[in-house]
N, CA, C and O atoms as CSV, one atom per row, in Angstrom:
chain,resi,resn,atom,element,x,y,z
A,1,UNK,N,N,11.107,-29.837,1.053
A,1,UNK,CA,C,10.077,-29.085,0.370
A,1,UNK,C,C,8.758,-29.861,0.433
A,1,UNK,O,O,7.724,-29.370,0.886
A,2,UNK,N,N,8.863,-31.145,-0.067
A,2,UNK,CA,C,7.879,-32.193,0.250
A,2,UNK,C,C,7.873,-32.991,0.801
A,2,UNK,O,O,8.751,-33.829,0.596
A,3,UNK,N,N,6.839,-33.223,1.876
A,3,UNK,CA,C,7.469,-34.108,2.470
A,3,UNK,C,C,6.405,-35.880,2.211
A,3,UNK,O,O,6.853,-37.025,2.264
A,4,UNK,N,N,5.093,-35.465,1.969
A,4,UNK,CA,C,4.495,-36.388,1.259
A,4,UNK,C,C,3.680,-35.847,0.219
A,4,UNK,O,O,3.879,-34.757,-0.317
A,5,UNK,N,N,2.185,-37.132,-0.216
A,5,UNK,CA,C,1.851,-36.367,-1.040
A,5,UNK,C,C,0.323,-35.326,-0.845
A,5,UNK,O,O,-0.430,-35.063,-1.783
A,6,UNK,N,N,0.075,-34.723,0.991
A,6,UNK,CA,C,-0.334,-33.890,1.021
A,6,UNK,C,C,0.195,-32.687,0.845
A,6,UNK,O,O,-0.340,-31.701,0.339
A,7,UNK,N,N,1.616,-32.839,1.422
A,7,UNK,CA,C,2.332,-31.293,1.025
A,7,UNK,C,C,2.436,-31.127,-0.141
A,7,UNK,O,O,2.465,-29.960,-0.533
A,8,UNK,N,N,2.532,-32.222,-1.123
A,8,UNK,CA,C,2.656,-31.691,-3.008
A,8,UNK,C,C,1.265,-31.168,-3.174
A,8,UNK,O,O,1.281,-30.059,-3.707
A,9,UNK,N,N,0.081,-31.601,-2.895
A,9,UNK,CA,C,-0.881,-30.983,-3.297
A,9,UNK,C,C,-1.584,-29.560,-2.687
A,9,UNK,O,O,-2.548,-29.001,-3.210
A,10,UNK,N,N,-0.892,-29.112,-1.478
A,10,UNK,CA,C,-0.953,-28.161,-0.786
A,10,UNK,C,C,0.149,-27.057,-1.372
A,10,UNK,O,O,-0.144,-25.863,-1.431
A,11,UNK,N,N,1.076,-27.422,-1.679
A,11,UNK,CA,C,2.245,-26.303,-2.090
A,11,UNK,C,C,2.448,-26.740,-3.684
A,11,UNK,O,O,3.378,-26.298,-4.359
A,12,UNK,N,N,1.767,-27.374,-4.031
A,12,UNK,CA,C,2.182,-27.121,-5.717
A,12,UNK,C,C,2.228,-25.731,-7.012
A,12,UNK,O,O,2.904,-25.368,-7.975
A,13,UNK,N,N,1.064,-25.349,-6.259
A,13,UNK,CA,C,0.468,-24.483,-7.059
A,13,UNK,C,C,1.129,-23.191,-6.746
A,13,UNK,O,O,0.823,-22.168,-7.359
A,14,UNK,N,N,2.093,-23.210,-5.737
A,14,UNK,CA,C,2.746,-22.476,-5.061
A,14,UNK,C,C,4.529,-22.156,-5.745
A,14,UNK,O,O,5.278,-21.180,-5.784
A,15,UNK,N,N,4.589,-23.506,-6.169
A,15,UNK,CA,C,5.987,-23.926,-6.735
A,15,UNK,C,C,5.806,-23.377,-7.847
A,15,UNK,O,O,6.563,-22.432,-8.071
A,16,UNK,N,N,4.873,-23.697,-8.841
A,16,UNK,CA,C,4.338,-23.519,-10.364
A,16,UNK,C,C,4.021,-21.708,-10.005
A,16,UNK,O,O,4.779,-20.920,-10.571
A,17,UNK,N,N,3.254,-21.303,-9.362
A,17,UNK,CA,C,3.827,-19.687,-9.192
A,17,UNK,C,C,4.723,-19.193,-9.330
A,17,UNK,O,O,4.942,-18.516,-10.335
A,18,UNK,N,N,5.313,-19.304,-8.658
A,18,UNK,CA,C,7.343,-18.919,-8.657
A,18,UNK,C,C,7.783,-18.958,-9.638
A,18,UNK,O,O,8.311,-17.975,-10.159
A,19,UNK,N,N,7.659,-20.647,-10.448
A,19,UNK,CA,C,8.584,-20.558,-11.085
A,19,UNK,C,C,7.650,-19.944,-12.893
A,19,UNK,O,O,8.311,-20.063,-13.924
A,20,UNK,N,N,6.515,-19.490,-12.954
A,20,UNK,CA,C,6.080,-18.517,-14.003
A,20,UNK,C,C,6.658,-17.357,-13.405
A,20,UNK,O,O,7.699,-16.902,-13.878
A,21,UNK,N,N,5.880,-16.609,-12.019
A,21,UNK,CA,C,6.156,-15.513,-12.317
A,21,UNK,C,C,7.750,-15.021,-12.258
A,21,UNK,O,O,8.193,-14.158,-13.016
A,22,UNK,N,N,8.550,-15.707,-11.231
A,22,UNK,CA,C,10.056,-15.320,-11.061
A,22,UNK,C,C,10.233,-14.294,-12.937
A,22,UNK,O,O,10.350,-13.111,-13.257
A,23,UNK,N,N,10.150,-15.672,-13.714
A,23,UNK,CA,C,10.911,-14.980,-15.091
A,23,UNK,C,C,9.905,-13.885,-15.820
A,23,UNK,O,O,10.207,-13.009,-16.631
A,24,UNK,N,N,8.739,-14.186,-15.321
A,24,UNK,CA,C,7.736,-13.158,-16.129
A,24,UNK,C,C,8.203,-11.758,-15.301
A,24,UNK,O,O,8.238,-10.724,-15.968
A,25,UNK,N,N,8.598,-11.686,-13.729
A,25,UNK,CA,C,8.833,-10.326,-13.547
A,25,UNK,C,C,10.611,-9.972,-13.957
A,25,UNK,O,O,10.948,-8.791,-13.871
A,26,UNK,N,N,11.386,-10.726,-14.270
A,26,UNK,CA,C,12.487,-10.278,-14.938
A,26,UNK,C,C,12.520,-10.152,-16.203
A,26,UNK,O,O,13.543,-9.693,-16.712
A,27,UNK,N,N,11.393,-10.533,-17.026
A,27,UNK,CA,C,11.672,-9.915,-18.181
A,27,UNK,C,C,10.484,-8.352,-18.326
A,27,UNK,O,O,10.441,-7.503,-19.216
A,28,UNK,N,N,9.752,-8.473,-17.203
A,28,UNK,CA,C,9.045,-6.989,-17.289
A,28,UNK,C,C,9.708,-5.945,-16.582
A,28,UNK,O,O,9.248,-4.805,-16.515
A,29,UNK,N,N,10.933,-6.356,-15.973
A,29,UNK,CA,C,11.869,-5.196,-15.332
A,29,UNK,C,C,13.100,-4.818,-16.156
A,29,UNK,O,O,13.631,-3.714,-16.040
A,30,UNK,N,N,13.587,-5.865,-17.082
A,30,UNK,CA,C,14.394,-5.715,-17.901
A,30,UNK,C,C,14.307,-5.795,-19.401
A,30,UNK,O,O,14.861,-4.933,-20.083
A,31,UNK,N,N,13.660,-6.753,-19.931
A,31,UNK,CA,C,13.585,-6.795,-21.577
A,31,UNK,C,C,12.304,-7.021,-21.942
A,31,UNK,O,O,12.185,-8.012,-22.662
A,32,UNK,N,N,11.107,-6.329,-21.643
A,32,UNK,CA,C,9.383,-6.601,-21.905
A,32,UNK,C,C,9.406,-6.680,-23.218
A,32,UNK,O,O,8.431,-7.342,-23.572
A,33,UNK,N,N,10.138,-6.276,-24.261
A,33,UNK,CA,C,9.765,-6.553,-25.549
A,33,UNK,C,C,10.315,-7.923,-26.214
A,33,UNK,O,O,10.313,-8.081,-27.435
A,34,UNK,N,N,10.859,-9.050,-25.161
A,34,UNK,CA,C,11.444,-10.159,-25.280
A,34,UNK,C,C,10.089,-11.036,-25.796
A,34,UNK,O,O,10.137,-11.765,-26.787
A,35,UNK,N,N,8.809,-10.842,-24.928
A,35,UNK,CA,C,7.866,-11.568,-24.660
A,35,UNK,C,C,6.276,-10.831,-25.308
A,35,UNK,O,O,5.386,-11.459,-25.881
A,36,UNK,N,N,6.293,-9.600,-25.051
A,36,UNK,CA,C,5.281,-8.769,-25.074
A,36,UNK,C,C,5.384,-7.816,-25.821
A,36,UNK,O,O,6.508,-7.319,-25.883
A,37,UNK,N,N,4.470,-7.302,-26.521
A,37,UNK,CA,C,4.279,-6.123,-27.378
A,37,UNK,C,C,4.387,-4.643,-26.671
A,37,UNK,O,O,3.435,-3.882,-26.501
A,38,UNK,N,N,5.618,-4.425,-26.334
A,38,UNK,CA,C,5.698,-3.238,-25.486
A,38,UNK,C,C,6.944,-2.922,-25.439
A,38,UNK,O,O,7.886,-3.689,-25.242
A,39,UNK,N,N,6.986,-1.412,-25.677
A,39,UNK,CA,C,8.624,-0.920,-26.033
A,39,UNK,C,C,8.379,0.432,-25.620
A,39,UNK,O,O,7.720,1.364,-26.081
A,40,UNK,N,N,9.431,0.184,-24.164
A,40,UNK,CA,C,9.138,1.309,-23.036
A,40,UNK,C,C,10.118,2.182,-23.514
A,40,UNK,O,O,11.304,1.874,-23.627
A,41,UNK,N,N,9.540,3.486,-23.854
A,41,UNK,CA,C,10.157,5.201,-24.058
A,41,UNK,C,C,10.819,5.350,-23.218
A,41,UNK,O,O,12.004,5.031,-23.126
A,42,UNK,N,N,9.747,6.173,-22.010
A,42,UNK,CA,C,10.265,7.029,-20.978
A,42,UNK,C,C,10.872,6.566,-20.008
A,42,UNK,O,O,10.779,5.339,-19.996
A,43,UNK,N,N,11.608,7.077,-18.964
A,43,UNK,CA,C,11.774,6.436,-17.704
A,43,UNK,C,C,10.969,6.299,-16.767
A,43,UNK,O,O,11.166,5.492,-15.859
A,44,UNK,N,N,9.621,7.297,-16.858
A,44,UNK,CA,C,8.392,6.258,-15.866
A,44,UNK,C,C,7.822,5.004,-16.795
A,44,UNK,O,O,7.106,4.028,-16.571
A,45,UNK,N,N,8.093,5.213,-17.247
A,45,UNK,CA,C,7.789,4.039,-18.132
A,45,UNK,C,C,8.585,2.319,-17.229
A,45,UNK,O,O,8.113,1.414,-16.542
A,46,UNK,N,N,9.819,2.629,-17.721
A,46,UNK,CA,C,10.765,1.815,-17.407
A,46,UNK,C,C,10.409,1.579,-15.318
A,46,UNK,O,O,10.403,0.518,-14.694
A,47,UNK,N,N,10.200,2.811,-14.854
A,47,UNK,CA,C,10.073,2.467,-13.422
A,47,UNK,C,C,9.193,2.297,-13.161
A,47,UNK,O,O,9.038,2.160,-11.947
A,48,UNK,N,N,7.836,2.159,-14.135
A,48,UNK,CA,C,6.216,1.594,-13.615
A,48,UNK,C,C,7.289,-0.380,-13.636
A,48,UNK,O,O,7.590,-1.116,-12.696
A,49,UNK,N,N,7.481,-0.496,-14.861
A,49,UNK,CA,C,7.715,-2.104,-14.860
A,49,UNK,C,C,8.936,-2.283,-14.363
A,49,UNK,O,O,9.361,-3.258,-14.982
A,50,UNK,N,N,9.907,-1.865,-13.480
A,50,UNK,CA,C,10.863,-2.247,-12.400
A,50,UNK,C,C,9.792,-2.686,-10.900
A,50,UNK,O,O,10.014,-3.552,-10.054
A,51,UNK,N,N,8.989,-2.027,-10.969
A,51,UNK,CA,C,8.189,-1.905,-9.932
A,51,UNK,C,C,7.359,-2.838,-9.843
A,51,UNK,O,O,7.068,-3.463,-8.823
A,52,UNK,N,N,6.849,-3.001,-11.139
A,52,UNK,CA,C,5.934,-4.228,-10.992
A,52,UNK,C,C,6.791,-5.589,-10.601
A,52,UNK,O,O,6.288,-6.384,-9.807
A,53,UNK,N,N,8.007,-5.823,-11.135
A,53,UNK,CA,C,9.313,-7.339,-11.231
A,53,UNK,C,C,9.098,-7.241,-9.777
A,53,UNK,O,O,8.650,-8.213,-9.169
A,54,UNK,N,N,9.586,-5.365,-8.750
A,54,UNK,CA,C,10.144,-5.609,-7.948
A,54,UNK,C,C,8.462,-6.269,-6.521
A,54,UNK,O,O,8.572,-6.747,-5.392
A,55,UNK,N,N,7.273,-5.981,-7.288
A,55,UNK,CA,C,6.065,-6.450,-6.631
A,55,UNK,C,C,6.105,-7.646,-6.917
A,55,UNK,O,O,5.569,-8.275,-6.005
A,56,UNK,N,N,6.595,-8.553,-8.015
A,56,UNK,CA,C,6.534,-9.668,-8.558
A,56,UNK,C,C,7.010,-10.869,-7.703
A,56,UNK,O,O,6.621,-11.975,-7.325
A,57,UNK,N,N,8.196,-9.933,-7.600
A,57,UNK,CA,C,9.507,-11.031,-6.916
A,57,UNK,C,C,9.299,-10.733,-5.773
A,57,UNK,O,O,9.733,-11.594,-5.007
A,58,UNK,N,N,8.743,-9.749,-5.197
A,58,UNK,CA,C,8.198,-9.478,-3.174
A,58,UNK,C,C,7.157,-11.293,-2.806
A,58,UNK,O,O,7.375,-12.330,-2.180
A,59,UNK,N,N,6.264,-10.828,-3.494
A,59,UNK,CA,C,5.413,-12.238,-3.707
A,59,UNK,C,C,5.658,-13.113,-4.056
A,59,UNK,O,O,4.817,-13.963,-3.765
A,60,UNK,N,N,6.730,-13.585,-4.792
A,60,UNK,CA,C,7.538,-14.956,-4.760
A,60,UNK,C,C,7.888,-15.416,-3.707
A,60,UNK,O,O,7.584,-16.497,-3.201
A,61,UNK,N,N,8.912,-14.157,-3.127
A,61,UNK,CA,C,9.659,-14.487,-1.447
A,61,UNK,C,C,8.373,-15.293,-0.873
A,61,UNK,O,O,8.250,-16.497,-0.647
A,62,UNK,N,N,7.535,-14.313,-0.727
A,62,UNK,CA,C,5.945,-15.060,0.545
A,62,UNK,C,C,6.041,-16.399,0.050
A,62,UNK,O,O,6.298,-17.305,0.843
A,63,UNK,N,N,5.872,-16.626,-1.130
A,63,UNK,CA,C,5.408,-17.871,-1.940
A,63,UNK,C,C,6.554,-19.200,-1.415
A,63,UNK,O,O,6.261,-20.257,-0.858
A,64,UNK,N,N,7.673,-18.778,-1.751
A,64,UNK,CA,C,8.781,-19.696,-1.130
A,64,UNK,C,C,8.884,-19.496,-0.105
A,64,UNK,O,O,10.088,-19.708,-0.253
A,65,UNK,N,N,8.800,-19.255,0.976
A,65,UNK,CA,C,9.006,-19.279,2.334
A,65,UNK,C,C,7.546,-19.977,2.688
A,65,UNK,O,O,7.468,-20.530,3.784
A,66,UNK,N,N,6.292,-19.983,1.754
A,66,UNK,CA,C,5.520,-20.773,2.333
A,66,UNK,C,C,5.802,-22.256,2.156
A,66,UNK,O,O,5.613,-23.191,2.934
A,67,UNK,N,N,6.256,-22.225,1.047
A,67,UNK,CA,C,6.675,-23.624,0.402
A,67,UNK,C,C,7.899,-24.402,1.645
A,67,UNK,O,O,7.735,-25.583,1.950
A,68,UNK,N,N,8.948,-23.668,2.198
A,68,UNK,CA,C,10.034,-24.450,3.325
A,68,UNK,C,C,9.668,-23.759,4.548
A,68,UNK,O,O,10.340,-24.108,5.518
A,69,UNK,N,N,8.851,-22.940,4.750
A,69,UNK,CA,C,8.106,-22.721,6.253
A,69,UNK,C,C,7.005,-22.849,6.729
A,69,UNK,O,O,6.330,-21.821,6.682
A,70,UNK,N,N,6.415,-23.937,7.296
A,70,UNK,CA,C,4.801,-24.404,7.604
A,70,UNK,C,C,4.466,-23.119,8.396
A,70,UNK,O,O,3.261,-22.924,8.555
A,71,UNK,N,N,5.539,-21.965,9.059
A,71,UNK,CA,C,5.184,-21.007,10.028
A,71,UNK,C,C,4.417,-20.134,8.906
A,71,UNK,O,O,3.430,-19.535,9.334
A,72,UNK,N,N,4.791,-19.929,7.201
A,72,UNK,CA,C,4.715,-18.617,6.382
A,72,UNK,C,C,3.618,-19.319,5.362
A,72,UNK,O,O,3.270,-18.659,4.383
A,73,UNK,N,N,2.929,-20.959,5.611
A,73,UNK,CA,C,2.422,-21.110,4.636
A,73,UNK,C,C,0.840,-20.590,4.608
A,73,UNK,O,O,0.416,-20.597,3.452
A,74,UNK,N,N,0.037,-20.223,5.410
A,74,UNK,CA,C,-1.227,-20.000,5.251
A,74,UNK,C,C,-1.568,-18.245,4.272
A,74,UNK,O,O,-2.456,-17.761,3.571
A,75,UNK,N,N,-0.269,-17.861,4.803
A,75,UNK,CA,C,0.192,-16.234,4.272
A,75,UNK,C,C,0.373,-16.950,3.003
A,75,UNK,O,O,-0.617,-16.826,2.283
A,76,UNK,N,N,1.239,-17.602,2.535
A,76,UNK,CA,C,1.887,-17.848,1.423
A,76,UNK,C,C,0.477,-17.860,0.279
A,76,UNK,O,O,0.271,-17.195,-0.736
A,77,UNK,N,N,-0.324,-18.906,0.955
A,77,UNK,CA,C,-1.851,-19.063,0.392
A,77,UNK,C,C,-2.604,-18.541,-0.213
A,77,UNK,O,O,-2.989,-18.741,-1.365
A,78,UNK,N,N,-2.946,-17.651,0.694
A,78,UNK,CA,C,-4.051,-16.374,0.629
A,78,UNK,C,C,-3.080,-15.386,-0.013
A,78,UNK,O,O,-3.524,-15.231,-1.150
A,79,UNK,N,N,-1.847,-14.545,0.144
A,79,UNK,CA,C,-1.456,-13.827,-1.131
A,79,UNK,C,C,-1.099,-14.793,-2.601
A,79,UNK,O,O,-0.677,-14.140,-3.555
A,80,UNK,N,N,-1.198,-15.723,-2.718
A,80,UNK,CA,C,-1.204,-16.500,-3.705
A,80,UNK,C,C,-2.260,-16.419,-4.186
A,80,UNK,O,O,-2.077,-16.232,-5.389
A,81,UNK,N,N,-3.563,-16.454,-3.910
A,81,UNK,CA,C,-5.076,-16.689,-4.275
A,81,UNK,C,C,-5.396,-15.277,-4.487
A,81,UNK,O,O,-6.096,-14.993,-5.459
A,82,UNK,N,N,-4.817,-13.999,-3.409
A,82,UNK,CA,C,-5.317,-12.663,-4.008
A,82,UNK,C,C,-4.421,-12.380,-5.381
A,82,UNK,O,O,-5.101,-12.046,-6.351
A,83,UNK,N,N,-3.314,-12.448,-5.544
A,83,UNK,CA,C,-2.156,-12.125,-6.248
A,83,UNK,C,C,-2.923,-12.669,-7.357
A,83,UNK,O,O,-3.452,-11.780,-8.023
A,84,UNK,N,N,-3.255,-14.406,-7.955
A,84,UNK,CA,C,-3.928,-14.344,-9.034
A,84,UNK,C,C,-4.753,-14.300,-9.603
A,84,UNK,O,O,-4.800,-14.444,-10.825
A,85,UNK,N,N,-6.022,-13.994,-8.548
A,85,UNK,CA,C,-7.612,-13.949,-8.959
A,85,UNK,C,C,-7.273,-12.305,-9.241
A,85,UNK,O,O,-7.775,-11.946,-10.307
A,86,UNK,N,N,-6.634,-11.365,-8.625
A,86,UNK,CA,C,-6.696,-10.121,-9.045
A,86,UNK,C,C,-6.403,-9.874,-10.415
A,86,UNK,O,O,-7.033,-9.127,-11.163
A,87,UNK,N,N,-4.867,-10.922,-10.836
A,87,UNK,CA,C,-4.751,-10.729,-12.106
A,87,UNK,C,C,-5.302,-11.233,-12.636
A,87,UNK,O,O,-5.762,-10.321,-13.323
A,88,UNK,N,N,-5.776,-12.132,-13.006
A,88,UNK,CA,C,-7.400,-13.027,-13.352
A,88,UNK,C,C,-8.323,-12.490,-13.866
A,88,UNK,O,O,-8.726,-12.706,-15.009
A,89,UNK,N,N,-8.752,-11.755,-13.113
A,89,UNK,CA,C,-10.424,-10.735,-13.094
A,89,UNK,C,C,-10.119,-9.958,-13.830
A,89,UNK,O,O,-10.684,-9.776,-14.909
A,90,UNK,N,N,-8.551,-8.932,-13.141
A,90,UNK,CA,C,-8.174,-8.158,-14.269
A,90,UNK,C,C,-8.357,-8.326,-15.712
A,90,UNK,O,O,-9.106,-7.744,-16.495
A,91,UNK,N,N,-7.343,-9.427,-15.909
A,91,UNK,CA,C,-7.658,-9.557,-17.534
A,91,UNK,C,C,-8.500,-10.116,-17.938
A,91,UNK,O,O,-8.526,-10.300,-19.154
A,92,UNK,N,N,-9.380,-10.544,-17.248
A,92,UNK,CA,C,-11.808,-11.111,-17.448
A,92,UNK,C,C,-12.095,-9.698,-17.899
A,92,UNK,O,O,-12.367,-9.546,-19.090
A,93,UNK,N,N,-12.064,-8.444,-16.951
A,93,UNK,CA,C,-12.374,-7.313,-17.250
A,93,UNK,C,C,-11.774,-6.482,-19.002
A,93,UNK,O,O,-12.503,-5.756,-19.678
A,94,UNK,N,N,-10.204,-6.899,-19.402
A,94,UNK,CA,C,-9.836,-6.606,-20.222
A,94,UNK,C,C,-10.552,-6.832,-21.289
A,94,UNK,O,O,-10.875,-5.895,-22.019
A,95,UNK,N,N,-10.940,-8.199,-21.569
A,95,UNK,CA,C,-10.998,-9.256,-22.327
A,95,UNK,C,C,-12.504,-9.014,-22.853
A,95,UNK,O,O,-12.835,-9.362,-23.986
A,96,UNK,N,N,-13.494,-8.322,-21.851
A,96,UNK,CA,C,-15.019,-7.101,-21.988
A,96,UNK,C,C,-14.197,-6.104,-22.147
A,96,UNK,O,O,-13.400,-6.830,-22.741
A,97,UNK,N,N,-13.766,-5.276,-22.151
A,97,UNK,CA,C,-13.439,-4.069,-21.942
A,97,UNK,C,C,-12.547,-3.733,-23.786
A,97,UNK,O,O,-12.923,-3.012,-24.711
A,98,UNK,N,N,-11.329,-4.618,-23.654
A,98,UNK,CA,C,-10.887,-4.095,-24.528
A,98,UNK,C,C,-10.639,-4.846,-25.671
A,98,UNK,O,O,-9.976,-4.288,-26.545
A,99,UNK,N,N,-11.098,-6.224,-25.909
A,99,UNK,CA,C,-10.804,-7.151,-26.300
A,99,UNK,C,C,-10.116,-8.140,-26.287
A,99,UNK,O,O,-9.401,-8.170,-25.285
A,100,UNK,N,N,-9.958,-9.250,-27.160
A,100,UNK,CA,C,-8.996,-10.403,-27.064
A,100,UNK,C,C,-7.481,-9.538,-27.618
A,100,UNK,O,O,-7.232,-8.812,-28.580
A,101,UNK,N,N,-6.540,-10.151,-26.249
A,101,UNK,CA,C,-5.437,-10.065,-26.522
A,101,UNK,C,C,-4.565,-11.127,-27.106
A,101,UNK,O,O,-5.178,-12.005,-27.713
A,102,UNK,N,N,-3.461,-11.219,-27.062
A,102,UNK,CA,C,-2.230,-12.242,-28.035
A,102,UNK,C,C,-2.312,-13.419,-26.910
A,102,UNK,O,O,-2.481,-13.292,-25.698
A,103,UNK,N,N,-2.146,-14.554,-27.648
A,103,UNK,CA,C,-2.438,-16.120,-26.824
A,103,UNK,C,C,-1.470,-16.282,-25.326
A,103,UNK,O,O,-1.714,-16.973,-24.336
A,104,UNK,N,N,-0.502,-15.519,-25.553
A,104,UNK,CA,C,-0.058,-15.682,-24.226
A,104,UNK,C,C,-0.330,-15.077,-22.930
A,104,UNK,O,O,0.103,-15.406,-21.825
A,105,UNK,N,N,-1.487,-13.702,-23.405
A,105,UNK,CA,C,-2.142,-13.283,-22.591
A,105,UNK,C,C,-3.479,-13.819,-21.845
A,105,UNK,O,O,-3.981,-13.534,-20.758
A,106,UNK,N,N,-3.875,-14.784,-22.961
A,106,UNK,CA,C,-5.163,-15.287,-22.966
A,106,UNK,C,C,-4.598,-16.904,-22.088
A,106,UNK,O,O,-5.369,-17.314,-21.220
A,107,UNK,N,N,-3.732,-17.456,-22.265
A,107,UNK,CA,C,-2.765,-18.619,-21.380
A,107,UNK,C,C,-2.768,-18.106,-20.252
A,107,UNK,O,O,-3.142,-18.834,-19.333
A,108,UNK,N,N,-2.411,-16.880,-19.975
A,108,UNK,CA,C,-2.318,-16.200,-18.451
A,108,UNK,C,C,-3.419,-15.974,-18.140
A,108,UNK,O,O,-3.625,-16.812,-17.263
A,109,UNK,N,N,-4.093,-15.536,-18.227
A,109,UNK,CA,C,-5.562,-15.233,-17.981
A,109,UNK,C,C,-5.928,-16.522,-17.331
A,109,UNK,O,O,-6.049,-16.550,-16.106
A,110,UNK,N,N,-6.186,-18.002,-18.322
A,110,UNK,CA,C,-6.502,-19.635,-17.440
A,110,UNK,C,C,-5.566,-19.986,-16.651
A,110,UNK,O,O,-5.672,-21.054,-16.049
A,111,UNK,N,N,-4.571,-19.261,-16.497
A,111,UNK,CA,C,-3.230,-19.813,-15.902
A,111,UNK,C,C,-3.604,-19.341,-14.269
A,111,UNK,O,O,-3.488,-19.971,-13.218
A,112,UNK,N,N,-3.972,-18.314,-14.477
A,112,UNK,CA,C,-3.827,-17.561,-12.878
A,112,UNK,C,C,-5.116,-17.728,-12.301
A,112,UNK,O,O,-5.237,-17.826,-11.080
A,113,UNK,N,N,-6.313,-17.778,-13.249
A,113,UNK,CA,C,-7.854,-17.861,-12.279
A,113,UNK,C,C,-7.448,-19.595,-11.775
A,113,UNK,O,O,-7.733,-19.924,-10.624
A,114,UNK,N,N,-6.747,-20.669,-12.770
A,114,UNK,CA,C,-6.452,-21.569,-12.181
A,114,UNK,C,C,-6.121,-22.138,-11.049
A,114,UNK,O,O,-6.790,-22.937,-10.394
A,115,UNK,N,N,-4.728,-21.574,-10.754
A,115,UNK,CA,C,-4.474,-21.458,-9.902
A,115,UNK,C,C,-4.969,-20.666,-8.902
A,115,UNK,O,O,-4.957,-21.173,-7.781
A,116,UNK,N,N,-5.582,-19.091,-9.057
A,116,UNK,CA,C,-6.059,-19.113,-7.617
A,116,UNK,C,C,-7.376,-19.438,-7.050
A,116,UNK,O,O,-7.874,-19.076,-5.984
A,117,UNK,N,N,-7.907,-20.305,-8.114
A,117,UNK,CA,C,-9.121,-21.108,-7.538
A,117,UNK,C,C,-8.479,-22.653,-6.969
A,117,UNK,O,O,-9.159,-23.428,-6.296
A,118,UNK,N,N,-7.267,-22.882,-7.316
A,118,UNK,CA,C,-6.881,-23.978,-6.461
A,118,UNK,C,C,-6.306,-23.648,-5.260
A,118,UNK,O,O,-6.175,-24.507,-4.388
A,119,UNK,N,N,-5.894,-22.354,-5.076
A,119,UNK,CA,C,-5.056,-21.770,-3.778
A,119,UNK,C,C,-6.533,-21.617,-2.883
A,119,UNK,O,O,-6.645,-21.681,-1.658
A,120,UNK,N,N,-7.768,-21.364,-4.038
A,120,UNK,CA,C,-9.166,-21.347,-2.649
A,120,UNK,C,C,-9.273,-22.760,-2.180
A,120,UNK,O,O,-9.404,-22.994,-0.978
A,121,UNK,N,N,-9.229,-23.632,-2.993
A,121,UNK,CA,C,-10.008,-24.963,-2.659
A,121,UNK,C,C,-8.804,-25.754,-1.550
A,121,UNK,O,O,-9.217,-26.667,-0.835
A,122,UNK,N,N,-7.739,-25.452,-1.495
A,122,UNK,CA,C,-6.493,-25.477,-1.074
A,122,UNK,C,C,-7.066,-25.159,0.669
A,122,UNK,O,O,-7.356,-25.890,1.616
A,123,UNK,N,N,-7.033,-23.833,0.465
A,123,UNK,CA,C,-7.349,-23.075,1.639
A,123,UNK,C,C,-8.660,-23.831,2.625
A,123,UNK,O,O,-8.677,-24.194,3.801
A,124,UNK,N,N,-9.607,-23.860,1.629
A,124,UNK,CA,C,-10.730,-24.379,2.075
A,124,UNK,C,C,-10.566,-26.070,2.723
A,124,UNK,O,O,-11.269,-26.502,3.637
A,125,UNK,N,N,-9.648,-26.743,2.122
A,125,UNK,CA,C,-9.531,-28.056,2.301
A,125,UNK,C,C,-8.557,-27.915,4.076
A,125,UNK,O,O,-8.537,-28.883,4.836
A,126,UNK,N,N,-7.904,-26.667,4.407
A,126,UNK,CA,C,-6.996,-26.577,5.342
A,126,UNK,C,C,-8.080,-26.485,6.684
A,126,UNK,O,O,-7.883,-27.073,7.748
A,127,UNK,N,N,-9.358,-25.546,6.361
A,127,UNK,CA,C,-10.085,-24.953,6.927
A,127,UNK,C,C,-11.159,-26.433,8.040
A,127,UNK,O,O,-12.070,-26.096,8.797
């Protein structure tokens, strides 16, 4: 996985992905009210957030295969950096839009612009 300590600083942020989102999309495909204020009715309900785990965990795969394949890591990168500046901005936009949410939303929020401003500087350092 590592093999010195450029690959830790090249694939870290990559590892620390995975291993948030892996469980954040199994508990939004299976028990969202474990973590989050949300208690799904309907069955689109239930298949908007199967969908999201099953988008969750698609982008993990990229993520780990960049991490043990130098062939999958530049991919691994760049959907790493779109994947959390999107959710990022997203909840920047919320945060104007609809207000402050509960601290673990507001943790995610620094969690992901974090990281995908290190997946840029990452990128940029490859470049």
């Amino acid at each position: 996985m590592f093999k010195n300590k450029q690959d830790i600083i090249t694939k870290i942020h990559l590892v620390i992905s995975v291993s948030i989102v892996v469980p954040i999309a199994l508990i939004y495909g299976f028990k969202p009210e474990l973590s989050f204020d949300m208690f799904l009715e309907t069955i689109d309900e239930h298949n908007f957030y199967k969908a999201v785990m099953g988008l969750y965990l698609g982008f993990s795969t990229i993520w780990l295969l960049g991490v043990f394949k130098v062939h999958y890591l530049k991919t691994a990168l760049i959907t790493n950096v779109v994947f959390m500046l999107g959710l990022g901005f997203g909840r920047l936009l919320s945060l104007t839009l609809d207000g402050i949410p509960t601290v673990g939303y507001l943790f995610g929020t620094v969690a992901e612009l974090f990281l995908g401003l290190y997946g840029l500087w990452v990128l940029n350092r490859k470049s």
